[in-house]
LUMTIDO-261395 format. One record per residue (C-alpha): chain; residue number from 1; x negated, y, z negated; residue in three letters. Coordinates in nm, 3 decimals. Each point is the difference from the previous one (the first is absolute). Layout:
N
<pt unit="A" pos="NUM" xx="X" yy="Y" zz="Z" code="ala"/>
...
END
This chain:
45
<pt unit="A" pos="1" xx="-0.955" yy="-0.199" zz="-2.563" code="unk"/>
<pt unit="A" pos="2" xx="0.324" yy="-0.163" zz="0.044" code="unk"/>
<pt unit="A" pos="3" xx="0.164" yy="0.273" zz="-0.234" code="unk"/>
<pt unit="A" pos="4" xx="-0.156" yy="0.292" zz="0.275" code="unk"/>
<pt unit="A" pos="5" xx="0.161" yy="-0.210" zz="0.309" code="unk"/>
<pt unit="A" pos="6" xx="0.340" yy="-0.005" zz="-0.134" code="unk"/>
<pt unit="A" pos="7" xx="-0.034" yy="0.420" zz="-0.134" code="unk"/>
<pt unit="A" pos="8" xx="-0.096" yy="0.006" zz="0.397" code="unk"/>
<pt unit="A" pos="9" xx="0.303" yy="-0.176" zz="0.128" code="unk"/>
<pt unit="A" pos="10" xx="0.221" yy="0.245" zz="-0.264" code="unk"/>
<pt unit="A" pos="11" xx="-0.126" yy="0.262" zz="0.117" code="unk"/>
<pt unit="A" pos="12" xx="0.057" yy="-0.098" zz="0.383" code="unk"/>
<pt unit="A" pos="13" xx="0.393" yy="-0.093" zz="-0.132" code="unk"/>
<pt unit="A" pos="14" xx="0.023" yy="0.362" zz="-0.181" code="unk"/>
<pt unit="A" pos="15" xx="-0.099" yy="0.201" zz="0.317" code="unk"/>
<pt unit="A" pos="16" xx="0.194" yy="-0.220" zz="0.254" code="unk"/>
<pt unit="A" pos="17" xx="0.286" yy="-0.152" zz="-0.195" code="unk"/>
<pt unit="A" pos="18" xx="0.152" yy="-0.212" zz="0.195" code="unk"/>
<pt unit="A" pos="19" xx="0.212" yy="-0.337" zz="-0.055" code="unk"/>
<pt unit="A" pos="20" xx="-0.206" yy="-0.190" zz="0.226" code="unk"/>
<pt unit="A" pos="21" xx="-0.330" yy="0.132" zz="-0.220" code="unk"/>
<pt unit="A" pos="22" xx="0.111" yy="-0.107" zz="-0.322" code="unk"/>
<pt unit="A" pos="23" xx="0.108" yy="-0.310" zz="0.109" code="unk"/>
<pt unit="A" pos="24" xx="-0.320" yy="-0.074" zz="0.117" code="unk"/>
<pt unit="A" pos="25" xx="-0.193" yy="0.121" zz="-0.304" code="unk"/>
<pt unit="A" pos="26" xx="0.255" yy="-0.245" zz="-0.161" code="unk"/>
<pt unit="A" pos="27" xx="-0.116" yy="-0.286" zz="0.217" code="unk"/>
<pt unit="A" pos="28" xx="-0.373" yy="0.039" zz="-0.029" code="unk"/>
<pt unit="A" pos="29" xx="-0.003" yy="0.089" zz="-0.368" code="unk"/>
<pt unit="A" pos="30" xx="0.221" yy="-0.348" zz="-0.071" code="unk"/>
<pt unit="A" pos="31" xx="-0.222" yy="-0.164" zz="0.205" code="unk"/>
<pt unit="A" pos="32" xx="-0.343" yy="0.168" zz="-0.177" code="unk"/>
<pt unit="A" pos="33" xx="0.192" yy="-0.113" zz="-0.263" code="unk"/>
<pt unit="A" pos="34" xx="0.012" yy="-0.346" zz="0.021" code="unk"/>
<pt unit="A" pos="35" xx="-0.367" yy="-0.052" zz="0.137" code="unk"/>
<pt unit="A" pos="36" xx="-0.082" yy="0.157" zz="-0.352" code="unk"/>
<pt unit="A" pos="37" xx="0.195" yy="-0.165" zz="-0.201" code="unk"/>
<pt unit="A" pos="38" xx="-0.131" yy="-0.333" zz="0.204" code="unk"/>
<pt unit="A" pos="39" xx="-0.348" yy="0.070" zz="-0.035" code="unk"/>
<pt unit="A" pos="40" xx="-0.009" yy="0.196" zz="-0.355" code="unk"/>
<pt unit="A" pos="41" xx="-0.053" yy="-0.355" zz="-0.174" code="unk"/>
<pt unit="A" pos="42" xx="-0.322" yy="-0.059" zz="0.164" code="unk"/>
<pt unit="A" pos="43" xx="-0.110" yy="0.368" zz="0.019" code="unk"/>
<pt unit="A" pos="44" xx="0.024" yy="-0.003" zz="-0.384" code="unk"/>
<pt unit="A" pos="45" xx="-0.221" yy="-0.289" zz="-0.070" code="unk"/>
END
């Protein structure tokens, strides 16, 4: 699911490449990031 969101937002950033896009896919995919890695602890019990 997650893996489909993020092939989404590459996609948008390959048809409109723009500096402002992938700085924003940056932002949202550290921050996906970190909620994962915070939570993966109790998601694998």
């Amino acid at each position: 699911m997650i893996f489909n969101i993020f092939a989404a937002w590459w996609r948008k950033i390959q048809q409109d490449p723009t500096g402002w896009g992938a700085l924003l896919l940056f932002a949202i995919g550290l921050i996906a990031l970190l909620s994962i890695m915070r939570a993966m602890p109790y998601a694998s019990v």
